[in-house]
C-alpha positions in Angstrom: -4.6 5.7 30.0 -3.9 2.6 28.4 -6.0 0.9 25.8 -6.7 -1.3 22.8 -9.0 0.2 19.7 -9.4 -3.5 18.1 -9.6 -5.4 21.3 -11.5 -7.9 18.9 -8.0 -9.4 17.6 -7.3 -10.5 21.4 -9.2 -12.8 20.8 -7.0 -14.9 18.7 -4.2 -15.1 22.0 -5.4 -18.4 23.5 -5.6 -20.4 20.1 -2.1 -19.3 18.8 -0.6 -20.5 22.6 -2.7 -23.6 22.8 -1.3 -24.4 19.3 2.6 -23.6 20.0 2.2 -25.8 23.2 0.1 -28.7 22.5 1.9 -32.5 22.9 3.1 -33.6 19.8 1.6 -37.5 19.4 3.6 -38.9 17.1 7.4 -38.3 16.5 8.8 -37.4 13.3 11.7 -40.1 13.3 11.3 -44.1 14.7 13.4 -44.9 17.9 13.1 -48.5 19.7 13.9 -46.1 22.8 14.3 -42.3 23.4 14.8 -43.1 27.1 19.0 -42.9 27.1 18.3 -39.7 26.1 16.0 -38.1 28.2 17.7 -39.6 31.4 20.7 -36.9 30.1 18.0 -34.5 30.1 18.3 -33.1 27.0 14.2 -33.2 25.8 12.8 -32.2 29.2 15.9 -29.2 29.7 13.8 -25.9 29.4 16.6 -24.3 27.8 16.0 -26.5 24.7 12.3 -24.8 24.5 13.6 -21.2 24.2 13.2 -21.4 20.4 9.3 -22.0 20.8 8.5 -20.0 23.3 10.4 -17.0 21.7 8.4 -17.5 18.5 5.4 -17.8 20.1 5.4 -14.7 22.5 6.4 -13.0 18.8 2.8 -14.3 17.3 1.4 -12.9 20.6 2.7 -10.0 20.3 1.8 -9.3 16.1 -1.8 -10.3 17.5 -1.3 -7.8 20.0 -0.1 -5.1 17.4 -3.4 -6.2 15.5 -5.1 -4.8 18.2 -3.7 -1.4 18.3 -2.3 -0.5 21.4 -2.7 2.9 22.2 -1.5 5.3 25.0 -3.6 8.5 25.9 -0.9 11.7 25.5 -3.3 14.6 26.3 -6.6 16.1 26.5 -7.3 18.2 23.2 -10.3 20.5 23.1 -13.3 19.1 20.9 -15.0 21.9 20.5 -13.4 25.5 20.5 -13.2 29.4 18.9 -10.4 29.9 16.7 -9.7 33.3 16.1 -8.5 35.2 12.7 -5.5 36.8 12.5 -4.2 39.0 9.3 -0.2 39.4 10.4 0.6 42.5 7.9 4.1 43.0 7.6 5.9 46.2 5.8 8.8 44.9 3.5 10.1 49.3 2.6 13.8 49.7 2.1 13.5 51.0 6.0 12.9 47.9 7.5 17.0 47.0 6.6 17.7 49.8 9.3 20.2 48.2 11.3 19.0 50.0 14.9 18.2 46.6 15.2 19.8 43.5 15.2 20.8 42.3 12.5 17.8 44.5 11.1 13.9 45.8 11.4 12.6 43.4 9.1 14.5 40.3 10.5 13.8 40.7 13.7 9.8 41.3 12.8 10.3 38.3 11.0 11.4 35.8 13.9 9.3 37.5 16.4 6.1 36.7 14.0 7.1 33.2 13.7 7.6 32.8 17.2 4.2 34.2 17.8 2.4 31.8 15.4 4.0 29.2 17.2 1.6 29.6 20.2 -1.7 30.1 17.9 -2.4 26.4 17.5 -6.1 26.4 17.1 -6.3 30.1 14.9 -6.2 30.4 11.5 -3.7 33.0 10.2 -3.0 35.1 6.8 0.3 36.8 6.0 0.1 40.1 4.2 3.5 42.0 3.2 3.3 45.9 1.5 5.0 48.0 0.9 4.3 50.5 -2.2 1.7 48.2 -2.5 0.4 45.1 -0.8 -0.7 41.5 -1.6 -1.8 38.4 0.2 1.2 35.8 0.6 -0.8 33.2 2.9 -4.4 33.5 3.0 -6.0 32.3 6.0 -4.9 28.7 7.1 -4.5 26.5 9.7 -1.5 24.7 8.4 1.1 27.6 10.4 3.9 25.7 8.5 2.7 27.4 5.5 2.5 30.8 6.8 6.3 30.1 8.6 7.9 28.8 5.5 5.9 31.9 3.7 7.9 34.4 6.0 11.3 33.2 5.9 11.2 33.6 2.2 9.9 37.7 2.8 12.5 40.5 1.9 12.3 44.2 0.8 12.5 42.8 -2.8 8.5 40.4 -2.0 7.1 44.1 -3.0 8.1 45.3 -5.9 7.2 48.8 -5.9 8.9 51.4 -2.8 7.1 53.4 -0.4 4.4 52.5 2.7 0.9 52.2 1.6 -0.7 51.3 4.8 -4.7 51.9 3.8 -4.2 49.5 0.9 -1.9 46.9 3.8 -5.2 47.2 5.8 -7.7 46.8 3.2 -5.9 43.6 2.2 -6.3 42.6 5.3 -10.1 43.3 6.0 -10.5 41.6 2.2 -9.0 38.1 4.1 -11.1 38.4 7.1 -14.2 40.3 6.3 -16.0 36.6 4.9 -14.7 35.0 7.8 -17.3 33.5 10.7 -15.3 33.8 13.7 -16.4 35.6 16.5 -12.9 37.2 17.1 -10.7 38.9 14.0 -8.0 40.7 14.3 -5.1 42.7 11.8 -1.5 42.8 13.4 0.6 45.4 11.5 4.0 45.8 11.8 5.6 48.8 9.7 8.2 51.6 10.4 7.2 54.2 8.1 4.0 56.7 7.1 1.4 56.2 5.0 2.8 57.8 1.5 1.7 55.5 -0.7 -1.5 53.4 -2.2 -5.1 54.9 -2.9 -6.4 53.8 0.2 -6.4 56.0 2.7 -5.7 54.8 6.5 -8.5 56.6 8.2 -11.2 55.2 5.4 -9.6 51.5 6.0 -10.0 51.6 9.9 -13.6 53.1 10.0 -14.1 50.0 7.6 -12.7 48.0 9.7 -14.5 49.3 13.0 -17.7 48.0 11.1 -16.7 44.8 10.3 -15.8 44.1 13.9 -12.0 44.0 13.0 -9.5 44.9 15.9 -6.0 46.6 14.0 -2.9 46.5 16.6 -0.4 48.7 14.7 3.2 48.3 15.7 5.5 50.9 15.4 9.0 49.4 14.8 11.9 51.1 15.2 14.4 54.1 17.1 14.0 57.5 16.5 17.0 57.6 13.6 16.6 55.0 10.7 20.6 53.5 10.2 20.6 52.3 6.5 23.7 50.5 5.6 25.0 51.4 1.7 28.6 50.8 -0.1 30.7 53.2 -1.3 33.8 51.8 -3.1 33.2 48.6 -1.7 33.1 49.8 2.2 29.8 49.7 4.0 28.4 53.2 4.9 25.7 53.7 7.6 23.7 56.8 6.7 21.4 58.0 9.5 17.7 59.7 8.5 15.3 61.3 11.4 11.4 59.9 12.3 9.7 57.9 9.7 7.1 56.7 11.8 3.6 58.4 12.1 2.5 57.4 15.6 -0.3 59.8 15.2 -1.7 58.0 12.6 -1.1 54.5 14.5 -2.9 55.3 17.3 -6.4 57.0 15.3 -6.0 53.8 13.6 -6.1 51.5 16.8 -8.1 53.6 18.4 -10.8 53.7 16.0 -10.3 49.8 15.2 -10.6 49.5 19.5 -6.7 48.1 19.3 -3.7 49.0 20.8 -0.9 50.8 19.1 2.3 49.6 20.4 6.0 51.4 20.2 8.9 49.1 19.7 12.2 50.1 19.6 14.3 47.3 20.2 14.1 43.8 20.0 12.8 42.6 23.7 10.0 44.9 23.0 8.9 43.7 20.5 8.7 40.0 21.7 7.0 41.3 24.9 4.9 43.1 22.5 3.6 40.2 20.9 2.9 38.4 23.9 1.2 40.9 25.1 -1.1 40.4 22.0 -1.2 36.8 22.4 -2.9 37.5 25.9 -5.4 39.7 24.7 -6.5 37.8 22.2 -7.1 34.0 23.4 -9.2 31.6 22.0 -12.3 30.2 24.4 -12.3 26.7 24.5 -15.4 25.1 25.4 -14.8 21.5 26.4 -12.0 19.2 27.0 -13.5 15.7 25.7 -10.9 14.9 23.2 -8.2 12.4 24.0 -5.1 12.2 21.4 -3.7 8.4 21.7 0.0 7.5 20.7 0.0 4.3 18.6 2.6 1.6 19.7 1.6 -0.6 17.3 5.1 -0.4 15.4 7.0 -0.9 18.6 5.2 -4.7 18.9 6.0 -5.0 15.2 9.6 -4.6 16.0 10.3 -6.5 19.1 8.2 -9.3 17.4 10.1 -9.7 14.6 13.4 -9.8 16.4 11.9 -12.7 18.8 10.8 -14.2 15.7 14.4 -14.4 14.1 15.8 -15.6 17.6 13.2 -18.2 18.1 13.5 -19.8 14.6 17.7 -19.6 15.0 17.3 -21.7 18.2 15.0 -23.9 17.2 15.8 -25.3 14.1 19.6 -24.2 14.0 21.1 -24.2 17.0 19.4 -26.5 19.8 19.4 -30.6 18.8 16.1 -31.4 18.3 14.6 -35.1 20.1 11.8 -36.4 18.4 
């Protein structure tokens, strides 16, 4: 769909052509007689003209550019539900296990900007924890925020060690719990047990079943946790049993009315998250916005260019007759 926003300006077309195009009455020099001339053909040639009518298809077209040309892209919906999404992410020394690659926490990382990719029309917070946890990103729109957030998250964004998951969720229900939407959710991704925080787990998700707050835990990692360390300036893998407490997962997305989800490797987790994305979709209630792609600038440009050429030809380069 094609269309002008200040048609008004088109107005001005006819006048600028009438102008360009008009006899001339009176000559700017005095001949006795032009007529040797024009039986060569040089003042009735066309080609002699190309200067004016290049400079005044350029007017047309700034006139045109006036106007603001605009070309329908797509149909964006006017009026829809966002939902709210806390992403809580665990930042422990554990999430540098290397049963993934490159590790836990990197992979977490890309896999949750991939994810917020798709969630156009929700607004998101980022939460990391560890020993403790704090807000990064609180709710937004403006994903490139929450993105730029992330890449910047290591195991050193938390500066005290452990896995304090109650405190990781009441963070989380602290974001969302003001928030009007009629869908909220907590993603959390962590590898560990609760062993830290004075918050318990089981007191966070009953709060959160009350507020009407879904919590999909994610359970990252194999059964052994690989942690990489030097030893006289070679790198050492030392290998540690469990870490995770899928018991205490699933109470918590079962009492939240979640989904706990075990992830141990990287395609997992990325099906993982889409999985999520499914559940959780935003209702849209009417298409009746159109987005429009100026081509104002384009006009500008070509104009300008026929401008330069016109004026070249027709005061530099053709003879002029009077």
């Amino acid at each position: 769909m094609f269309r002008f926003s200040n048609w008004y300006f088109l107005i001005l077309i006819p006048p600028i052509i009438y102008i360009f195009f008009k006899k001339q009455k009176k000559s700017t020099l005095k001949f006795s007689s032009v007529e040797l001339l024009k039986s060569h053909g040089f003042k009735n040639n066309p080609i002699y003209k190309l200067g004016r009518y290049l400079t005044a298809l350029s007017c047309v077209l700034l006139i045109m550019a006036l106007a603001r040309p605009q070309l329908s892209q797509n149909i964006i919906p006017a009026s829809h539900r966002g939902i709210d999404i806390a992403l809580i992410l665990d930042v422990s020394g554990s999430m540098l296990s290397v049963d993934f690659e490159p590790n836990r926490l990197e992979v977490a990382r890309q896999t949750m900007e991939d994810f917020i990719e798709k969630r156009s029309y929700d607004r998101i917070s980022l939460i990391v924890f560890a020993g403790t946890a704090y807000t990064r990103v609180p709710l937004t729109l403006d994903h490139n925020i929450v993105k730029e957030s992330l890449e910047d998250v290591n195991t050193e964004s938390v500066d005290r060690d452990g896995t304090a998951i109650g405190t990781a969720i009441s963070v989380g229900l602290n974001r969302l719990k003001k928030s009007d939407s009629p869908s909220k959710v907590i993603i959390l991704v962590t590898d560990g047990d609760n062993n830290a925080g004075t918050i318990n787990p089981d007191m966070a998700s009953s709060l959160a079943k009350e507020l009407g707050i879904r919590v999909y835990p994610i359970g990252v990692g194999t059964d052994k946790t690989i942690m990489p360390t030097q030893v006289l300036g070679q790198t050492v893998y030392q290998e540690y049993d469990g870490g995770i407490n899928e018991d205490l997962l699933k109470k918590i997305a079962d009492t939240t009315d979640g989904k706990y989800y075990r992830v141990k490797d990287t395609k997992t987790l990325v099906q993982v998250f889409a999985d999520i994305d499914k559940l959780e979709k935003t209702d849209f209630d009417e298409d009746n916005f159109r987005q429009y792609t100026e081509i104002a600038y384009m006009l500008i440009f070509i104009a300008l260019v026929l401008l330069a050429a016109g004026i070249f030809l027709d005061k530099y380069y053709f003879i002029h007759i009077p």
